[in-house]
C-alpha positions, -999 to 999 in steps of 0.1 A, spaced: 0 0 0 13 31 -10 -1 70 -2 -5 95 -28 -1 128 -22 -38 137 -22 -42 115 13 -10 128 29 -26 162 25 -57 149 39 -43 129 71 -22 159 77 -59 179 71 -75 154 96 -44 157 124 -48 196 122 -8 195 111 -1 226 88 22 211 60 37 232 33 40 225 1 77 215 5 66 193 31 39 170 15 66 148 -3 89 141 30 61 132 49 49 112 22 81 87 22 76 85 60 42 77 61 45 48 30 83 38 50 56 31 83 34 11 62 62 -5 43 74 -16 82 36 -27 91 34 -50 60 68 -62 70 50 -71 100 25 -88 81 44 -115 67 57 -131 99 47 -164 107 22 -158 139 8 -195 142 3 -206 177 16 -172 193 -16 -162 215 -26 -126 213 -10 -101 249 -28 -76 263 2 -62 273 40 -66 279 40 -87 304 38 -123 306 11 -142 311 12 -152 352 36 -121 359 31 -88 373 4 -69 362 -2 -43 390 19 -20 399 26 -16 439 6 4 461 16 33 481 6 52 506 -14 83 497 1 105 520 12 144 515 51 151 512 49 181 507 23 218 508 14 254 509 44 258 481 18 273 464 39 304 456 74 279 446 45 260 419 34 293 402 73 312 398 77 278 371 36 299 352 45 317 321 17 336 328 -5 337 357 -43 350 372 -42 353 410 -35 316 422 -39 300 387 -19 288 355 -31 316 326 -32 294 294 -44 299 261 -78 296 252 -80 257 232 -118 258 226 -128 269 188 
């Protein structure tokens, strides 16, 4: 499978990535290299491997420890907002995200 440069555009489109026009054929090797690995992928024999639903083995670990919830540390309220770019009162200022 191979992507022409009509669906690059559009999966950059969909991603809301601005690409210029310089851009489209870079991204375009990169994204047909990815599929080029994933039918790579394809090919390998798979018969009598059972499917993980995760990285662990099956048997082993699959919780991590518990803690104790417990406060370290408080009222550095003023230590937290010197790292805020911008600040209101006793709040992170960001940029409004919504359209």
């Amino acid at each position: 499978m191979s992507l022409d440069t009509a669906t690059v555009r559009r999966v950059a489109a969909l991603a809301r990535i601005r690409l210029e026009e310089a851009e489209v054929a870079r991204l375009q090797a990169e994204l047909n290299g990815i599929l080029g690995w994933i039918e790579q992928l394809r090919s390998v024999d798979t018969e009598g491997v059972e499917p993980m639903a995760g990285g662990a083995p099956r048997g082993g670990p699959t919780r991590m420890p518990m803690r104790e919830d417990v406060v370290t540390e408080g009222n550095i309220r003023e230590l937290i907002l010197a790292n805020a770019p911008d600040r209101e009162g006793d709040f992170f200022a960001v940029p409004k995200v919504v359209e």
